[in-house]
Backbone as a printed PyTorch tensor [residue, N CA C, xyz], in Angstrom:
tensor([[[ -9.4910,   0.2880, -12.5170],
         [ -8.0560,   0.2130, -12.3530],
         [ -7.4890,  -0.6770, -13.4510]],

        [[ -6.6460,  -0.2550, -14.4070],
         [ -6.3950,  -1.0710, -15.3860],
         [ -4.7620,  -1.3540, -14.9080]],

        [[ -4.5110,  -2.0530, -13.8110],
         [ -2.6690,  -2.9420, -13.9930],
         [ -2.8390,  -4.2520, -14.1670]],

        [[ -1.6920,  -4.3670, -14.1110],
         [ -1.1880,  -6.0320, -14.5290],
         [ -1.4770,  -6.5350, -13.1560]],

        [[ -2.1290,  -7.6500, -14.0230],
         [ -2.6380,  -9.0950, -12.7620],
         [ -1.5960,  -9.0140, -11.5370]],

        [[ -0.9780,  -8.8610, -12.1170],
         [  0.5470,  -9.1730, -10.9630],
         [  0.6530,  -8.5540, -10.0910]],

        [[ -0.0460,  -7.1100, -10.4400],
         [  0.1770,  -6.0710,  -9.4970],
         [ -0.8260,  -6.0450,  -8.2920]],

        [[ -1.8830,  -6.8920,  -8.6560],
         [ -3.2520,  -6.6100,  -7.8460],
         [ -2.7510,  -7.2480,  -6.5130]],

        [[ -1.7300,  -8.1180,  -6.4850],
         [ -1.8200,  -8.4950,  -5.1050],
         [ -0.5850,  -7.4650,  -4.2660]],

        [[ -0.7980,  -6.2070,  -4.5420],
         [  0.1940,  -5.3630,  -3.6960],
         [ -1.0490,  -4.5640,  -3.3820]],

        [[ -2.1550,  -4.6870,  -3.6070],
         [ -3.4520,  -3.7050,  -3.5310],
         [ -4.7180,  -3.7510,  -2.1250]],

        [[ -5.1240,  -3.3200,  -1.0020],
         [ -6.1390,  -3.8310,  -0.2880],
         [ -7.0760,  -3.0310,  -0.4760]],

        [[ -8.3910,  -2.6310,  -0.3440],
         [ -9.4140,  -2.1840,  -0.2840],
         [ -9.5920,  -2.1400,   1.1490]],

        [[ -9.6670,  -0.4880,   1.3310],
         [-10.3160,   0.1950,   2.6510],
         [-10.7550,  -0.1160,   3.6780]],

        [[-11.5210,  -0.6010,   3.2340],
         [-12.6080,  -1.1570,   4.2000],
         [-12.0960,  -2.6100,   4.5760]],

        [[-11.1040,  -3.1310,   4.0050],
         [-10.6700,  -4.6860,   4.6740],
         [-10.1060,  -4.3920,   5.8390]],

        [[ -9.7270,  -5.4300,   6.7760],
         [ -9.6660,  -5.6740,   8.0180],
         [ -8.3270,  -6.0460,   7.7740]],

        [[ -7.5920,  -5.6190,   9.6200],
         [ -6.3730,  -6.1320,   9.5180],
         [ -5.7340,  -7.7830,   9.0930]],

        [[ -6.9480,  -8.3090,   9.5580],
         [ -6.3890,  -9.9600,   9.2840],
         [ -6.1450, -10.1060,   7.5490]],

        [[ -7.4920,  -9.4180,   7.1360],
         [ -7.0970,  -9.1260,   5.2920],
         [ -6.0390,  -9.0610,   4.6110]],

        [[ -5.3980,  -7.5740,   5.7060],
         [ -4.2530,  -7.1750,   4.8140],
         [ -2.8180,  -7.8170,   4.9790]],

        [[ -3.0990,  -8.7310,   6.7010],
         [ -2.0710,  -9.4690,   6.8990],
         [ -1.5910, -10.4890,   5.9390]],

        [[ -2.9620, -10.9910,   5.5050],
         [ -3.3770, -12.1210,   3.7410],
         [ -2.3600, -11.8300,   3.0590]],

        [[ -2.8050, -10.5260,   2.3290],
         [ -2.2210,  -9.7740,   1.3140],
         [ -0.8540,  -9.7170,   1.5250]],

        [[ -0.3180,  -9.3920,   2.6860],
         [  0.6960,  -9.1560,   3.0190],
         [  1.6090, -10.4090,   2.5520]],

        [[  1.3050, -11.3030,   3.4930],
         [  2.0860, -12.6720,   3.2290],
         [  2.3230, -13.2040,   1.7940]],

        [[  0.9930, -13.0710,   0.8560],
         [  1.1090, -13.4140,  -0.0310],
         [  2.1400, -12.8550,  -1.3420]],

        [[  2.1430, -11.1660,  -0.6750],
         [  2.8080, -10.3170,  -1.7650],
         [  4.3420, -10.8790,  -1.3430]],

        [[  4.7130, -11.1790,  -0.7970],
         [  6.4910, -11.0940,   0.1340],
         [  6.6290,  -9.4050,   0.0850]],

        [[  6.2130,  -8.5460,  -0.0020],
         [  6.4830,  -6.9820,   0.1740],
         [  6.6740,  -5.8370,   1.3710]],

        [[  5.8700,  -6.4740,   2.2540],
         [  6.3260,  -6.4490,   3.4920],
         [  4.8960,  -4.6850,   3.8210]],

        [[  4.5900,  -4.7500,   2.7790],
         [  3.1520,  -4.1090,   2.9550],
         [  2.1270,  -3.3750,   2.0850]],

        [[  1.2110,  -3.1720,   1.6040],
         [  0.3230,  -3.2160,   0.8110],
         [  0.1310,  -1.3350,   0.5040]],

        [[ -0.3200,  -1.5640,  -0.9260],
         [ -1.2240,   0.1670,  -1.3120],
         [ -2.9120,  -0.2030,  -0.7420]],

        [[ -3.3420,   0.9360,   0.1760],
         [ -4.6960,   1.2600,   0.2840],
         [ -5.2760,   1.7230,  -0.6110]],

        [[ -6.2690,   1.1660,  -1.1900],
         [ -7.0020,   2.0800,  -2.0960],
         [ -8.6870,   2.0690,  -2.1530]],

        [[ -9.8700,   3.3110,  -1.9480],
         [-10.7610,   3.7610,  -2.0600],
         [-11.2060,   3.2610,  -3.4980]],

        [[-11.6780,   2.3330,  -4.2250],
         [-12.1080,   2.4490,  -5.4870],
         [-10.6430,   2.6030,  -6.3230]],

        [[-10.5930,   3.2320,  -6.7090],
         [ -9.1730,   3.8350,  -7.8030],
         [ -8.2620,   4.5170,  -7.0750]],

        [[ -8.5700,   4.7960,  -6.1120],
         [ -7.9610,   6.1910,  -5.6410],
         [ -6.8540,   5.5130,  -3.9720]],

        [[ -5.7850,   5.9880,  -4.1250],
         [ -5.0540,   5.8350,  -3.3110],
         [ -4.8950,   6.2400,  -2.2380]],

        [[ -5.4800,   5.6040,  -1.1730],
         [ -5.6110,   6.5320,   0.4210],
         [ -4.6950,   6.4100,   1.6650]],

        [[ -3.7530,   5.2580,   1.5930],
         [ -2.7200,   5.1400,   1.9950],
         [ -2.0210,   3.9320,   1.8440]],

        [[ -1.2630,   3.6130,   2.8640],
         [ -0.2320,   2.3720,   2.6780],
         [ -0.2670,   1.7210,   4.1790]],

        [[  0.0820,   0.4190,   4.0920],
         [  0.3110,  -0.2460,   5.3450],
         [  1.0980,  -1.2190,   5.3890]],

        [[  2.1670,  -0.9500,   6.4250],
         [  3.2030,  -1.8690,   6.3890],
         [  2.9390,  -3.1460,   7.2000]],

        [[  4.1650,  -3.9450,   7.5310],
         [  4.0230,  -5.1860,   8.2100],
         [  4.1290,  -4.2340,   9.4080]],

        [[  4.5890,  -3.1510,   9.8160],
         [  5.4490,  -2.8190,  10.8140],
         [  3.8260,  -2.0830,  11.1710]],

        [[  3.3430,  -1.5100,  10.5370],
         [  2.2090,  -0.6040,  10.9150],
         [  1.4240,  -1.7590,  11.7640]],

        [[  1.2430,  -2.7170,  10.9760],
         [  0.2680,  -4.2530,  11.7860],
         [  0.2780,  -4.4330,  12.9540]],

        [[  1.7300,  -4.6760,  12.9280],
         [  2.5380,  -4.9030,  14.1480],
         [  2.1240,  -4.3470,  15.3070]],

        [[  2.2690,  -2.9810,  15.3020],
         [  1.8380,  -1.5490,  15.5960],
         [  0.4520,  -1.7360,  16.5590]],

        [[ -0.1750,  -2.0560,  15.6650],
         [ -1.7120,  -2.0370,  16.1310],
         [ -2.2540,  -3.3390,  16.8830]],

        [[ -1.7590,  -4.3200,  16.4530],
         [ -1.6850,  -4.8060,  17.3990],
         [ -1.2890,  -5.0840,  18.8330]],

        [[ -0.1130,  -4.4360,  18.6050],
         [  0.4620,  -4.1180,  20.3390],
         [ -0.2740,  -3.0270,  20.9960]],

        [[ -0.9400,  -2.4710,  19.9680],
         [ -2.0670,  -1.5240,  20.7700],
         [ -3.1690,  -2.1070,  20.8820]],

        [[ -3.8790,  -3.2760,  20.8300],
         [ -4.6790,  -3.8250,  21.2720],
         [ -5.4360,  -4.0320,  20.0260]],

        [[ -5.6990,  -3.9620,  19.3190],
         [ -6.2610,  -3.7610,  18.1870],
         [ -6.6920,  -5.0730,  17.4830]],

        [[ -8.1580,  -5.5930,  17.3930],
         [ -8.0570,  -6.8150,  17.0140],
         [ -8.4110,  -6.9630,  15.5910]],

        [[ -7.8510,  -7.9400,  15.4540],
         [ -7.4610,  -8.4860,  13.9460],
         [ -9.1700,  -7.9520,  12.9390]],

        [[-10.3610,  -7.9570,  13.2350],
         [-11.0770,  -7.6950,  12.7150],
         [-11.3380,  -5.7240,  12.8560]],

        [[ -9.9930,  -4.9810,  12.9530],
         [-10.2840,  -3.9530,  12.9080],
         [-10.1020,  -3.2660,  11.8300]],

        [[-10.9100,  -2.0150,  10.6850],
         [-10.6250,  -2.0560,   9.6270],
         [ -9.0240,  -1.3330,   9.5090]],

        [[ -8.5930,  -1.1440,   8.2760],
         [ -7.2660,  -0.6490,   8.1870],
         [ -7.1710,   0.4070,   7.9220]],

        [[ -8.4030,   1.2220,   7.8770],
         [ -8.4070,   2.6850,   7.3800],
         [ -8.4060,   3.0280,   9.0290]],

        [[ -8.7460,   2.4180,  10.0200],
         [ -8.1070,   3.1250,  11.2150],
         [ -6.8880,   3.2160,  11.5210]],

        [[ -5.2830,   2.1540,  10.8250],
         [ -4.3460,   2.2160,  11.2850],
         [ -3.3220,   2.1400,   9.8100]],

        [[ -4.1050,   2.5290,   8.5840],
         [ -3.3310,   3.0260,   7.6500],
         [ -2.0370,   3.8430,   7.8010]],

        [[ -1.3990,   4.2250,   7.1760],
         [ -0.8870,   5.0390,   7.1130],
         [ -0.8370,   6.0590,   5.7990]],

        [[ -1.8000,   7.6930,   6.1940],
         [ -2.2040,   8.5460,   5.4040],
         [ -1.1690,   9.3050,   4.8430]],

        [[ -0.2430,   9.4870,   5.6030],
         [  0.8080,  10.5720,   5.3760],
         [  1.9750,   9.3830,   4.9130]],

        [[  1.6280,   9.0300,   3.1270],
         [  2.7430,   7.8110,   2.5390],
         [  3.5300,   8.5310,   1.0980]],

        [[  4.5580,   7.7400,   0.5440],
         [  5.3850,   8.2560,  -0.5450],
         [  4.5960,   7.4680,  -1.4040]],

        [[  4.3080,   8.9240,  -2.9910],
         [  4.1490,   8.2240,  -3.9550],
         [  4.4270,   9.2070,  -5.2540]],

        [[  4.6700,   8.7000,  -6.2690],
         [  5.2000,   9.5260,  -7.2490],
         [  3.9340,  10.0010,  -8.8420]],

        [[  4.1530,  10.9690,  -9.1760],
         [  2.9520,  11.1150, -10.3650],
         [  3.9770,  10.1310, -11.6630]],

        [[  3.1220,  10.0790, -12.5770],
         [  3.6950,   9.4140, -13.6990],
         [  4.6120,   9.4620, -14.4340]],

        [[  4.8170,  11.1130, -14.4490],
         [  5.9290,  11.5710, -15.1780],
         [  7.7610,  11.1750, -14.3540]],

        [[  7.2260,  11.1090, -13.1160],
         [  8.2700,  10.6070, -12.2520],
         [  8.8150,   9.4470, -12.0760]],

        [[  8.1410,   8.5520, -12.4180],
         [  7.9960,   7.0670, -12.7030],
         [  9.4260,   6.5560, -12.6530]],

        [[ 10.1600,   6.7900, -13.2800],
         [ 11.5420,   6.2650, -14.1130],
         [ 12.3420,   6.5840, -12.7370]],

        [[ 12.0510,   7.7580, -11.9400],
         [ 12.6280,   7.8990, -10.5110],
         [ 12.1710,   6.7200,  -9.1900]],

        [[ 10.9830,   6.0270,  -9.7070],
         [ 10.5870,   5.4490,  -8.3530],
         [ 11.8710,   4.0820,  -7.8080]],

        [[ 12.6590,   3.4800,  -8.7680],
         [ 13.6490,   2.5230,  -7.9830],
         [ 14.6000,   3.4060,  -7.2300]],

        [[ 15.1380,   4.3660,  -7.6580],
         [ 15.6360,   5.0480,  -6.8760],
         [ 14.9020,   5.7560,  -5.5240]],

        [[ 13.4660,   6.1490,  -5.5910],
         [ 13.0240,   5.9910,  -4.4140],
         [ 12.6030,   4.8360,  -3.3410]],

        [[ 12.4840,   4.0600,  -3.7890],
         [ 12.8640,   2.8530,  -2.5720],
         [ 14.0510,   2.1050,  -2.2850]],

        [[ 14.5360,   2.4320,  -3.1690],
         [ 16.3820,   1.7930,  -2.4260],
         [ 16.9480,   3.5290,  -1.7010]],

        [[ 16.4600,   4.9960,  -2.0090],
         [ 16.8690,   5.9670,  -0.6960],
         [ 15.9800,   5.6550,   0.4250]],

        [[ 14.8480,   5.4130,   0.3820],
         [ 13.2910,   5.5880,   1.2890],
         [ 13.7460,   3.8500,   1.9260]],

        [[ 14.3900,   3.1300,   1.6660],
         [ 14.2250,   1.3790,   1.7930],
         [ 12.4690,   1.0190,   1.8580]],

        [[ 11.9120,   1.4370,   1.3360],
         [ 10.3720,   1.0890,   1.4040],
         [ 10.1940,  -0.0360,   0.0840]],

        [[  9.5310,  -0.8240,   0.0050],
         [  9.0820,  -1.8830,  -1.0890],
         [  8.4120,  -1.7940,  -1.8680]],

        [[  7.5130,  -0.9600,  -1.8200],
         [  5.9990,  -0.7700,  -2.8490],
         [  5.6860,   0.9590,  -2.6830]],

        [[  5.9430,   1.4260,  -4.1360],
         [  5.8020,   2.7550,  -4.4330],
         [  4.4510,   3.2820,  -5.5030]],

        [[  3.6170,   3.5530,  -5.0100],
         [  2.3380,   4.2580,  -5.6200],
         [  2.4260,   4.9820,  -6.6770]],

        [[  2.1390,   4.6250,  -8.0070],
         [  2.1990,   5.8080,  -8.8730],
         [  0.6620,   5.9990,  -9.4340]],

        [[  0.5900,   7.8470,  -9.2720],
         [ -0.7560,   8.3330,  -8.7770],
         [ -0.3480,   9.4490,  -9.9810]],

        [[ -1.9940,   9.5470, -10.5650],
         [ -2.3160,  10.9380, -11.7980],
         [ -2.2250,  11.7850, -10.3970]],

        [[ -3.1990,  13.1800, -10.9730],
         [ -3.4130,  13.8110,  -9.9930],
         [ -4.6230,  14.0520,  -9.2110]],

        [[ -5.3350,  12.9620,  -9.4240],
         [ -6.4980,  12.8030,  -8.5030],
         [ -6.2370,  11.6660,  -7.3410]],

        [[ -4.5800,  11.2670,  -7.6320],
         [ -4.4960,  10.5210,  -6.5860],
         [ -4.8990,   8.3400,  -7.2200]],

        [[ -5.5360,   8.8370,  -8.5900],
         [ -6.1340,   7.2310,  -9.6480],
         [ -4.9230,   6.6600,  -8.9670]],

        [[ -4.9300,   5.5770,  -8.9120],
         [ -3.7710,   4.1830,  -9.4450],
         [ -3.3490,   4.2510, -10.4340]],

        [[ -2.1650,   4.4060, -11.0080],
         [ -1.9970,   3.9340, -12.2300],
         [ -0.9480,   2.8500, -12.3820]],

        [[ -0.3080,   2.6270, -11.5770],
         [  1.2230,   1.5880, -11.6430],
         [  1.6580,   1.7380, -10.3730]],

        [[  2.0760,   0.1970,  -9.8550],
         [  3.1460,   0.5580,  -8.6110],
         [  4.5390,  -0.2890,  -8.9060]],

        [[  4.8780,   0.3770,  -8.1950],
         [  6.6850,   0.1530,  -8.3830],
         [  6.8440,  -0.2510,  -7.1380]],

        [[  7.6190,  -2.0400,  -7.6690],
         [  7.8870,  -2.8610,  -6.4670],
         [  9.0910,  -3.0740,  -6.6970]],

        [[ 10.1780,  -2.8450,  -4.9780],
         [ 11.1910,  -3.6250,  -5.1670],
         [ 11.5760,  -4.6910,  -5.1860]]])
């Protein structure tokens, strides 16, 4: 994954646990993180998704690929120049920009 330092803390790895991404969370102020497989982008998780799972019982050491969210917005590269305008229509904070295998290549934070 080649982004800017800056960007890595909008990023969790799969297999981390909710308390992980709660980390991440706090630390980014974004209000919720890109999932990603290696390079590859597998979903997103909000503060609200957390939230979520926890009121479903769900304890903090559960991973986040059980309460991801798979079905998320993200734009290919060429679209790029559109993504502020997709999170001030979408109000979402952190926008995925994906080749077409789904790679990382840039995210767009509001």
């Amino acid at each position: 994954m080649n982004l800017d330092q800056n960007k890595l803390k909008y990023i969790v790895d799969s297999k981390s646990t909710i308390e992980d991404a709660w980390s991440v969370i706090n630390i980014n102020d974004h209000r919720s993180v890109i999932v990603v497989d290696g390079d590859k982008v597998v979903g997103t998780l909000s503060d609200g998704d957390l939230r979520q799972a926890i009121l479903s019982k769900r304890l903090s050491s559960t991973p986040i690929w059980e309460v991801m969210n798979t079905n998320f917005m993200y734009i290919t590269g060429e679209k790029k120049k559109e993504g502020l305008n997709i999170l001030e229509k979408k109000n979402i904070f952190l926008l995925p920009v994906v080749d077409d295998e789904m790679t990382l290549i840039d995210i767009i934070a509001k």
